[in-house]
DOMIVEX-885993 format. One record per residue: z negated, y negated, x negated of N, C-alpha, C in turn; residue number from 1; residue in three letters. Coordinates in pm, 1 decimal, always signed. Atoms other than C-alpha are relative to their C-alpha. Layout:
BEGIN
- n.pz / n.py / n.px / ca.pz / ca.py / ca.px / c.pz / c.py / c.px / num / residuo
- Z / Y / X / Z / Y / X / Z / Y / X / NUM / ala .
...
This chain:
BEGIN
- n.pz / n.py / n.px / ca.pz / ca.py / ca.px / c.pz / c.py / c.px / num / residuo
- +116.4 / -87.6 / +7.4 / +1517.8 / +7047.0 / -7234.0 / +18.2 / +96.6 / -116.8 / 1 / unk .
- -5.1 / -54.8 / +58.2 / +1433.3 / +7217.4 / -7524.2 / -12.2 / +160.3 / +38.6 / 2 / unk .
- -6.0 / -119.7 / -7.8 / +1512.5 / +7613.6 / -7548.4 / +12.3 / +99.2 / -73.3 / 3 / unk .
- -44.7 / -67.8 / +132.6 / +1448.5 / +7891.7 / -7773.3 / +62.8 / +123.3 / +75.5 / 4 / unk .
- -72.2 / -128.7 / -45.9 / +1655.2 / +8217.4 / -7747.2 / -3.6 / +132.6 / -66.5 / 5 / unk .
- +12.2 / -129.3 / +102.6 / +1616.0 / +8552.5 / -7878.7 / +139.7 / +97.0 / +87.9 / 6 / unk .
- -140.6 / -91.6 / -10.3 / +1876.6 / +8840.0 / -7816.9 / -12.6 / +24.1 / +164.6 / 7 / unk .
- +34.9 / +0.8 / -93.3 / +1752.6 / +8899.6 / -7501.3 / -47.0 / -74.9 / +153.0 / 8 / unk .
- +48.3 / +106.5 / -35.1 / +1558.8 / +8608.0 / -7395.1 / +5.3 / -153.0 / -3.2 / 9 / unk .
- -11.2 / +137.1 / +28.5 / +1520.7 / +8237.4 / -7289.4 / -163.4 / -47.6 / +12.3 / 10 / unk .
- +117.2 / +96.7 / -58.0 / +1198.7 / +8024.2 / -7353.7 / +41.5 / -106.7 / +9.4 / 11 / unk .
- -67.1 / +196.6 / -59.8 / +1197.5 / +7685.5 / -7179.6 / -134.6 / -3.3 / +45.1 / 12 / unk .
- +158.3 / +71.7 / +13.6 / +860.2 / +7456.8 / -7133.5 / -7.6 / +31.8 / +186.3 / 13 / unk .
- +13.5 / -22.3 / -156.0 / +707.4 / +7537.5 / -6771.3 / +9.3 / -136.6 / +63.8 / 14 / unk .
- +3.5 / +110.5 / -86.9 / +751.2 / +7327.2 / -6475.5 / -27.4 / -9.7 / +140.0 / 15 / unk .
- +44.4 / -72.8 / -143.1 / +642.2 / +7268.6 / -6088.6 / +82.4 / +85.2 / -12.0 / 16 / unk .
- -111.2 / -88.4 / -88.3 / +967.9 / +7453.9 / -6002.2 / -40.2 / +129.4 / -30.4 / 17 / unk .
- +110.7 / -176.5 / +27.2 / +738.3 / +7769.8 / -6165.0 / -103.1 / +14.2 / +124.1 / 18 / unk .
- +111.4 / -100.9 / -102.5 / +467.6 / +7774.4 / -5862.1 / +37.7 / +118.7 / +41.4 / 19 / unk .
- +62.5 / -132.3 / -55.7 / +558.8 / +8048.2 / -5713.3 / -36.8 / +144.3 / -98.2 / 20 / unk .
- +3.3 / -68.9 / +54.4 / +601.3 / +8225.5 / -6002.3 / -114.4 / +20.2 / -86.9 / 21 / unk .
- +147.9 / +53.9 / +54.6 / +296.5 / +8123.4 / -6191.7 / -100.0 / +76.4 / +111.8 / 22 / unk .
- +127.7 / -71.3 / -100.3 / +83.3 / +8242.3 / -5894.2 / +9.0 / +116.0 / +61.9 / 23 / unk .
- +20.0 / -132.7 / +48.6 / +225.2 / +8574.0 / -5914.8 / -75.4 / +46.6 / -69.9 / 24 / unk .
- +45.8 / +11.5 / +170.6 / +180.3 / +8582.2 / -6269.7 / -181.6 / +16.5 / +12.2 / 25 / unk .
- +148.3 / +12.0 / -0.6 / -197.7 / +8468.8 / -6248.1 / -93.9 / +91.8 / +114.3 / 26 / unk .
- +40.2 / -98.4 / -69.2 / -247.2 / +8698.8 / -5967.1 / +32.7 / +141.2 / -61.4 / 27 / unk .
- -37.2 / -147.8 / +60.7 / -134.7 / +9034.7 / -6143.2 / -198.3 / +62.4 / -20.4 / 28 / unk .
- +143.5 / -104.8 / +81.7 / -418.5 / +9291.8 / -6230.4 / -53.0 / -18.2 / -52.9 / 29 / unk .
- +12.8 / +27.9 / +169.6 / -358.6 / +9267.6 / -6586.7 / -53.2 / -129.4 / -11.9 / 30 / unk .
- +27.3 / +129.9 / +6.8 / -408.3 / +8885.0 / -6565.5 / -120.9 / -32.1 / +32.0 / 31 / unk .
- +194.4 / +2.1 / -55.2 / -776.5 / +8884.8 / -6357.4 / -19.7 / +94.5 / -128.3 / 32 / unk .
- +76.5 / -24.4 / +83.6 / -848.7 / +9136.4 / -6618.7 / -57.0 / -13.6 / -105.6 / 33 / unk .
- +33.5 / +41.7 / +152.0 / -797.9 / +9042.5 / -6942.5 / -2.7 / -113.1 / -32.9 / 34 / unk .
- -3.2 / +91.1 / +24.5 / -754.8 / +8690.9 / -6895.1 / -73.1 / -106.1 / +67.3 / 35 / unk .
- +44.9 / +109.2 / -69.7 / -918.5 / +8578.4 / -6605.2 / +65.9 / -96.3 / +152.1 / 36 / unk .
- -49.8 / +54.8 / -117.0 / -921.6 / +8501.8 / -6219.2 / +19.7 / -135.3 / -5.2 / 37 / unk .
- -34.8 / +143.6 / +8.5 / -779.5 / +8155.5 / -6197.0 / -6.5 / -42.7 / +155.0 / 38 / unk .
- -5.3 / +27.5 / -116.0 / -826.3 / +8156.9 / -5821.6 / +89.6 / -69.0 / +85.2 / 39 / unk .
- -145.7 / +83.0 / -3.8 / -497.4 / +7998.2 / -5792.9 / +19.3 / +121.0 / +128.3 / 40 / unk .
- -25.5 / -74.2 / -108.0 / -421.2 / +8194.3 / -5402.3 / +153.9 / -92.6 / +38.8 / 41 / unk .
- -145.0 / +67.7 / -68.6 / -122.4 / +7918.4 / -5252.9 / +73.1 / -61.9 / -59.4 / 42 / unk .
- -71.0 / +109.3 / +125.4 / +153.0 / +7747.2 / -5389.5 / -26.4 / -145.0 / -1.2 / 43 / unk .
- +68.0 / +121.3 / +32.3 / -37.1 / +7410.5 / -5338.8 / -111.4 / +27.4 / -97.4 / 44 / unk .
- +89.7 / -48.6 / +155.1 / -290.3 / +7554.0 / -5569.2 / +88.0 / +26.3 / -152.1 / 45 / unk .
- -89.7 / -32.8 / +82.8 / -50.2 / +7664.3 / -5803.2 / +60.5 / -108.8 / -40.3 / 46 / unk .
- -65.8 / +103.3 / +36.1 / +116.9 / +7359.6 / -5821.5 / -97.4 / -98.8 / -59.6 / 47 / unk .
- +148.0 / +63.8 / +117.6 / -200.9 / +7174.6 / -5936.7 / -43.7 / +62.6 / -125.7 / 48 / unk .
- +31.4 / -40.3 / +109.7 / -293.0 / +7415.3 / -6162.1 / +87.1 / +0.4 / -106.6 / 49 / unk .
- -121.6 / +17.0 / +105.2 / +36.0 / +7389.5 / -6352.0 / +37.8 / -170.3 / -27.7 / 50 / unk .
- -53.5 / +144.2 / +22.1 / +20.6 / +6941.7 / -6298.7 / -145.1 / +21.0 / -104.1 / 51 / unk .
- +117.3 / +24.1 / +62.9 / -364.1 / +7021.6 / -6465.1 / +40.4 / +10.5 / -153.9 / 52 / unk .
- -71.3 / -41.1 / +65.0 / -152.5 / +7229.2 / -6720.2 / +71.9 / -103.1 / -126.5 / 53 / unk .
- -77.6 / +43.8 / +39.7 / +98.3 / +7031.7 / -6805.2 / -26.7 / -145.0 / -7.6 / 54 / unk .
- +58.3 / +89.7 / +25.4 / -115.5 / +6712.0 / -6825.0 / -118.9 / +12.6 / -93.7 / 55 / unk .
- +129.0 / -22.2 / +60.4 / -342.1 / +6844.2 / -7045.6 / +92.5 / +33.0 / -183.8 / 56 / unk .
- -76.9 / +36.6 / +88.8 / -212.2 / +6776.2 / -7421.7 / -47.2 / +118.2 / -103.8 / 57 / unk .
- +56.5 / -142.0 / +69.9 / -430.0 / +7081.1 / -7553.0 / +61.9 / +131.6 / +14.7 / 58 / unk .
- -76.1 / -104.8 / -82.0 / -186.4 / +7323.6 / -7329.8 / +95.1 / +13.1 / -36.2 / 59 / unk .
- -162.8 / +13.6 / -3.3 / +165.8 / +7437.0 / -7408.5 / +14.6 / +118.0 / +79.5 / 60 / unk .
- -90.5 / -173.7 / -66.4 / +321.7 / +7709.7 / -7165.5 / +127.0 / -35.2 / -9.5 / 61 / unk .
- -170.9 / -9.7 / -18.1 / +658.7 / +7807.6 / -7170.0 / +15.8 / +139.3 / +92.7 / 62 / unk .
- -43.1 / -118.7 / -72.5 / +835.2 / +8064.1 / -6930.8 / +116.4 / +25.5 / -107.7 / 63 / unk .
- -39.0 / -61.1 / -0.7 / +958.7 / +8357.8 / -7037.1 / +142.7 / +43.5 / +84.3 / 64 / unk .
- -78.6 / -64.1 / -136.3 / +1300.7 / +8449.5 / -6862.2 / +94.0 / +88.4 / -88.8 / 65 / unk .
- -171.2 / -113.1 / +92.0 / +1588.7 / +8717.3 / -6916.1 / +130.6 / -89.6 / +3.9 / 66 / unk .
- -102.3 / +78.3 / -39.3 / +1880.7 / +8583.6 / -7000.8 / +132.9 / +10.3 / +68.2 / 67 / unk .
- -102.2 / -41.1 / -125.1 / +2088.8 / +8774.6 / -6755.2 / -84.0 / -35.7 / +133.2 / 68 / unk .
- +48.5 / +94.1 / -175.9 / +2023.3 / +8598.8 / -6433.1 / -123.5 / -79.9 / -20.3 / 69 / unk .
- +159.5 / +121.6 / -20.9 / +1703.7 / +8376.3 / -6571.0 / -23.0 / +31.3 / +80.0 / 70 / unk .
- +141.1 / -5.7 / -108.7 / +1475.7 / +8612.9 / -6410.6 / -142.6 / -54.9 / -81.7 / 71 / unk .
- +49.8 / -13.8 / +104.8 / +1167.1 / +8485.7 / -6530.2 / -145.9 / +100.6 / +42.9 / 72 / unk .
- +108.6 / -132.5 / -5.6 / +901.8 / +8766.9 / -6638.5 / -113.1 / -9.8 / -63.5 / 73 / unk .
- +122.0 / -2.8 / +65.5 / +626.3 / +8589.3 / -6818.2 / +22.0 / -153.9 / -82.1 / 74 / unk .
- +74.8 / +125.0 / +78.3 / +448.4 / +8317.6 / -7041.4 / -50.6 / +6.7 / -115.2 / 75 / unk .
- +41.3 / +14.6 / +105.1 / +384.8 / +8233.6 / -7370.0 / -103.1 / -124.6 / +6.6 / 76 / unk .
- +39.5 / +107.1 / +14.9 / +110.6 / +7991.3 / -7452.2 / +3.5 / -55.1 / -135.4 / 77 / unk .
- +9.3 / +69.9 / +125.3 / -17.0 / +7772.8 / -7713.1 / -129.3 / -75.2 / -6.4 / 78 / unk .
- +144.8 / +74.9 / -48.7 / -389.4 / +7652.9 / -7656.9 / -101.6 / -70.2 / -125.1 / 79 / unk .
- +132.9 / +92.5 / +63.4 / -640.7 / +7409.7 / -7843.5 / -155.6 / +1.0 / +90.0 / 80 / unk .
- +130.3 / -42.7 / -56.2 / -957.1 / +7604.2 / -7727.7 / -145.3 / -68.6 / -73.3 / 81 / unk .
- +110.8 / +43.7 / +59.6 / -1282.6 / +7418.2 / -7795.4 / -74.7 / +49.9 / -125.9 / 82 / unk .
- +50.7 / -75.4 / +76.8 / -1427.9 / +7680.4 / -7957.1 / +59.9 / +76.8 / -142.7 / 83 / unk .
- -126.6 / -60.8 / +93.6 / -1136.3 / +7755.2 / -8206.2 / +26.9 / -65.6 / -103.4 / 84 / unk .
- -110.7 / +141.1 / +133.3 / -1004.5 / +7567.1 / -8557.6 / +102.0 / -24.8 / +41.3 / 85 / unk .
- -141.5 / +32.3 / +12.2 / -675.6 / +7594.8 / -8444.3 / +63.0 / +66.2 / +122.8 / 86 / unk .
- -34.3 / -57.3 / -118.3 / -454.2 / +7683.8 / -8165.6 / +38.8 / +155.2 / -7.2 / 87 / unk .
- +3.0 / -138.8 / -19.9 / -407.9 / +8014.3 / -8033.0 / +138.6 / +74.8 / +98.6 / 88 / unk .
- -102.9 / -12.7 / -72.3 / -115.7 / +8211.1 / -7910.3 / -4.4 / +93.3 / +108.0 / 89 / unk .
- +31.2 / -51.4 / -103.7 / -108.5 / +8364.0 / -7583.7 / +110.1 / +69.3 / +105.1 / 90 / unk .
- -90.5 / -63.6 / -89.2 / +113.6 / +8587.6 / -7351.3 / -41.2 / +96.1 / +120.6 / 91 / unk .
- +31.2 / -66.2 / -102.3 / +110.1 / +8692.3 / -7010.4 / +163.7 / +84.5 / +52.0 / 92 / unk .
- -89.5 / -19.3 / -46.0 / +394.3 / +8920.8 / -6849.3 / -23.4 / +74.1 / +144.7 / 93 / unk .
- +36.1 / -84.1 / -78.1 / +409.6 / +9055.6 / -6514.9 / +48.9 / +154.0 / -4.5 / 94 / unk .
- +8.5 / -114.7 / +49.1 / +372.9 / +9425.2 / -6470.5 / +164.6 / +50.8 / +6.9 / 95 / unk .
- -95.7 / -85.4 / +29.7 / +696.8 / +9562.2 / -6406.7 / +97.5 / -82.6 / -106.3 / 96 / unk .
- -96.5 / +35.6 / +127.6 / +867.3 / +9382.5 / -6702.3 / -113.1 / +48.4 / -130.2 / 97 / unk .
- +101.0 / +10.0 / +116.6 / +558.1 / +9500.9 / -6938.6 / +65.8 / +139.3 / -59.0 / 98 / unk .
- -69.2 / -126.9 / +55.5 / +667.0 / +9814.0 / -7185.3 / +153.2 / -32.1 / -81.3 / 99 / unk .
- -106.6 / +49.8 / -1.5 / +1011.4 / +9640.2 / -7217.0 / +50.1 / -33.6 / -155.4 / 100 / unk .
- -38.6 / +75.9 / +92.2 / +970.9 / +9483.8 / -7571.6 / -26.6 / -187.3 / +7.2 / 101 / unk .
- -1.5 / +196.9 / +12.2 / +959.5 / +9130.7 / -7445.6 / -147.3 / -55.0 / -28.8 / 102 / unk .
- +126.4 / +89.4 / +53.0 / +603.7 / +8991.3 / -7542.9 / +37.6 / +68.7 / -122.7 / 103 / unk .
- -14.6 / +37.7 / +114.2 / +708.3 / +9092.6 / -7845.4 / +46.2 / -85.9 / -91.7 / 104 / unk .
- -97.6 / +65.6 / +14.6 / +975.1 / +8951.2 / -7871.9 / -3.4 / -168.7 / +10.4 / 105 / unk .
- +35.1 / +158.3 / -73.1 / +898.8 / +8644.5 / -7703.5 / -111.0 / -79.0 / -77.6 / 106 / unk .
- +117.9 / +54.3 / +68.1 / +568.7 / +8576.6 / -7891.1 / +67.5 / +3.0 / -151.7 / 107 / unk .
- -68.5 / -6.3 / +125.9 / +773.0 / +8662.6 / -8216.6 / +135.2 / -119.8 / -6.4 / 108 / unk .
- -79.5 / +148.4 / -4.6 / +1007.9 / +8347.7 / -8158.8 / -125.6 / -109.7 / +28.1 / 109 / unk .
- +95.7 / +106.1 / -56.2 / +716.2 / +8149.6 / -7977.0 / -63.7 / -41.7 / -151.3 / 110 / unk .
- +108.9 / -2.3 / +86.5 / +516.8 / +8227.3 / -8316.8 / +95.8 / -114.0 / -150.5 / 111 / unk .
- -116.8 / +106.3 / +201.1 / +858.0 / +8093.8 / -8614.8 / -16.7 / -105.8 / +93.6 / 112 / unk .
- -40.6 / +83.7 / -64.6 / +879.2 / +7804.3 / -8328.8 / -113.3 / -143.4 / -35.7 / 113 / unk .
- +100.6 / +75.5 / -17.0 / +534.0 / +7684.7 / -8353.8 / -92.7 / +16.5 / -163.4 / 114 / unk .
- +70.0 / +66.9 / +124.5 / +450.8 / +7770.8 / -8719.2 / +95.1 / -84.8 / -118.6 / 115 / unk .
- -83.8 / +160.7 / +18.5 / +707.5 / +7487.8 / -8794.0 / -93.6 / -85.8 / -39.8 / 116 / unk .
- +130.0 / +99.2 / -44.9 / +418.7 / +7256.4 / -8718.6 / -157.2 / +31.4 / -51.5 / 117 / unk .
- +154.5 / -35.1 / -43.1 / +100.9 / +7455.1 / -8757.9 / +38.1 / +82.5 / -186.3 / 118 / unk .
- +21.1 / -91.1 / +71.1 / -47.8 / +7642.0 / -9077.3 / -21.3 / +181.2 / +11.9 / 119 / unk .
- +17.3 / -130.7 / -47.1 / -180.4 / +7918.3 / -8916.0 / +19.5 / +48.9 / +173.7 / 120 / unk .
- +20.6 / -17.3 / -121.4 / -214.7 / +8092.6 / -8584.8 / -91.0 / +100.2 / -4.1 / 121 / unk .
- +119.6 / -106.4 / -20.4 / -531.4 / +8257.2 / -8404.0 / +64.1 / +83.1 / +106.4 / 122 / unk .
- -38.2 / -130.1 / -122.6 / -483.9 / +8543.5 / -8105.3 / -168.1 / -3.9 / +65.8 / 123 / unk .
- +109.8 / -84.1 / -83.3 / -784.7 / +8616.2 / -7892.8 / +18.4 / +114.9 / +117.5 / 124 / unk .
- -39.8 / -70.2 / -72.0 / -844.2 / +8904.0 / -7720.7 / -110.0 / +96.7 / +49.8 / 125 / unk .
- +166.9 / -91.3 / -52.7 / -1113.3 / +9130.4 / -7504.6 / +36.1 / +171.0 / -76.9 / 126 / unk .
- -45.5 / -91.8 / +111.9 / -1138.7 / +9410.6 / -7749.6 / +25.7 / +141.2 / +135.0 / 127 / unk .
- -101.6 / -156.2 / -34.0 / -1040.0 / +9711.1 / -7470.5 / +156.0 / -44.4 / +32.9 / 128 / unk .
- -144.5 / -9.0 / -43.7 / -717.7 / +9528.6 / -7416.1 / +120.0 / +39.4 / -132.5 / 129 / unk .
- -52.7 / -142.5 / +91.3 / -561.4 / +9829.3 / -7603.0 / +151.3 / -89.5 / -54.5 / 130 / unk .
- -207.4 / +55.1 / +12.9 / -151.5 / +9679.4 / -7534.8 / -3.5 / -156.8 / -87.7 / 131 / unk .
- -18.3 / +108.4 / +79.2 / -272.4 / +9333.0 / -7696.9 / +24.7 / -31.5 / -120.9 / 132 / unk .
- +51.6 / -70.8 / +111.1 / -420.2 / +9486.1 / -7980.0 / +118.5 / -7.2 / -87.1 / 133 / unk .
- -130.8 / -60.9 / +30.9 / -123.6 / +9670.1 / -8082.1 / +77.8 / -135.3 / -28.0 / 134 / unk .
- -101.3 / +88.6 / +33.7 / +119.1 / +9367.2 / -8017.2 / -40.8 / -99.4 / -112.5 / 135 / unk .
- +12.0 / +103.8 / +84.5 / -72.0 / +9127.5 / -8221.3 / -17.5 / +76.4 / -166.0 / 136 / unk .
- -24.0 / -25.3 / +93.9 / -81.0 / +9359.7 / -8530.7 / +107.2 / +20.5 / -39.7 / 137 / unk .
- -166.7 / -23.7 / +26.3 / +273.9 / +9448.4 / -8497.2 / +26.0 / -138.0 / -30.0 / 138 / unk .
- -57.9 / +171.2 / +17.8 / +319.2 / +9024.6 / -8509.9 / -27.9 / +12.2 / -160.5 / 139 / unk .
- +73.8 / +74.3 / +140.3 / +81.2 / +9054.9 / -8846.8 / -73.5 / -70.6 / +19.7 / 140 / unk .
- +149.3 / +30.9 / -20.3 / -213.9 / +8933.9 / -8706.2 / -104.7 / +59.4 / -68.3 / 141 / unk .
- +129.3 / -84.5 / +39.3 / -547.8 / +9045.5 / -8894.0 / -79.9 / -77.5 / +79.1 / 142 / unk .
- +74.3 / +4.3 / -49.1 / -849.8 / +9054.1 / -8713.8 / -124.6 / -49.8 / -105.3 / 143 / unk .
- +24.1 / +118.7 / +68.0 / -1084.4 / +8793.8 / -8812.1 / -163.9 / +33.5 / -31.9 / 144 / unk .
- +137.5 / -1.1 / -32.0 / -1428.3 / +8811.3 / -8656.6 / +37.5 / +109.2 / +173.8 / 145 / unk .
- -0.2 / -2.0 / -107.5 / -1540.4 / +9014.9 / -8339.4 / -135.9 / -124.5 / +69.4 / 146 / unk .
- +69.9 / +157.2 / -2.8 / -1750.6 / +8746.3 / -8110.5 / -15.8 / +61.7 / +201.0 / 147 / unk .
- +60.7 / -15.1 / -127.8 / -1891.2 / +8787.7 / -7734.6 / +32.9 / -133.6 / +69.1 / 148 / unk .
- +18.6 / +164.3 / -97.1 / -1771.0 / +8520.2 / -7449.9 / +45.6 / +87.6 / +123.3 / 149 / unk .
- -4.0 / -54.1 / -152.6 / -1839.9 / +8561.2 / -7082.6 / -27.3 / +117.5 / +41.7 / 150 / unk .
- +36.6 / -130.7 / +34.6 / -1994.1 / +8901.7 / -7150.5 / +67.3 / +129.9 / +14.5 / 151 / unk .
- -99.3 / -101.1 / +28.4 / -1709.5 / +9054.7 / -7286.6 / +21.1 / -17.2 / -132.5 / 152 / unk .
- -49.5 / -5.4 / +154.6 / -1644.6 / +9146.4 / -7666.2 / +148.3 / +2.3 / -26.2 / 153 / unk .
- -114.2 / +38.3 / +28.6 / -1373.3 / +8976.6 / -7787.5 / +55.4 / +16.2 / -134.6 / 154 / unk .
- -53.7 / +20.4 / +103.5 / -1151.4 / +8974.1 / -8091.3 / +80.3 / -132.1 / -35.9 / 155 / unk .
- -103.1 / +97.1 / +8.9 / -1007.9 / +8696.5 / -8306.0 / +50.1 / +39.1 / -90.2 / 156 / unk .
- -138.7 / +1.7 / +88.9 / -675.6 / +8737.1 / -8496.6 / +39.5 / -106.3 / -56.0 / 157 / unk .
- -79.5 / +104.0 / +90.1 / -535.5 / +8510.0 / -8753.8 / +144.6 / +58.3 / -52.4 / 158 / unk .
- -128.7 / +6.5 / +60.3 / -177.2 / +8457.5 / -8905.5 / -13.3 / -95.0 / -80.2 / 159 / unk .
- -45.5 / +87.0 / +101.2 / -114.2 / +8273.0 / -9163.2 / +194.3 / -18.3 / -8.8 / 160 / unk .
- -163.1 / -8.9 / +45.2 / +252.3 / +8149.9 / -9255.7 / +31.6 / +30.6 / -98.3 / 161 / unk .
């Protein structure tokens, strides 16, 4: 299994053995808010939504873990959104690991990992989510276009390599 590592951190590609953690994750606050109820409630739900996931060739998640005791505290994505040129990078963490540094961190390996492969990278994001904001300019994201979906004003971010 492939694994990237930062000083701190391990990413590794998600798998069932994530339900329960995944349906934390997608249950958080932060997650219905800025990203979207996934209605994912049991870990038989959860476990579908991660075989839908991980059968779906447009999708990449990876978990987030620490690398003292591989707790893990979050998700990086990697999405081929319909509506998009190009894929988009994505991070969820749950709350009490948020503040920490790690979606920075984590999306700042996820990002050298995957523009290997890719020219650029997009970000989306619902323009009050203030903490996204922030992280994706600290990456070097510029903001592209703003754009309305699901009647919420969104932002898109580009990178270039």
């Amino acid at each position: 299994m492939q694994i990237i590592q930062t000083n701190r951190l391990l990413l590794r590609p998600i798998s069932l053995d994530d339900a329960d953690f995944i349906m934390n994750l997608i249950n958080c606050q932060g997650f219905i808010r800025y990203i979207g109820d996934r209605k994912v409630r049991t870990r038989d739900q959860a476990i579908d939504y991660l075989q839908n996931m991980l059968g779906n060739p447009d999708i990449t998640y990876w978990a987030i873990e620490t690398k003292l005791g591989q707790v893990p505290v979050g998700v990086v994505t990697w999405v081929q959104r319909d509506f998009l040129p190009s894929p988009d990078l994505g991070y969820a963490l749950l709350p009490e690991y948020e503040g920490n540094g790690y979606a920075f961190e984590a999306s700042e390996a996820w990002l050298a990992y995957q523009l290997k492969t890719h020219k650029s990278a997009l970000a989306i994001c619902r323009a009050d989510n203030l903490a996204s904001i922030k992280l994706l300019l600290k990456l070097n994201f510029v903001r592209e276009e703003i754009f309305e979906k699901e009647g919420h004003e969104m932002h898109r971010y580009c990178l270039h390599s």
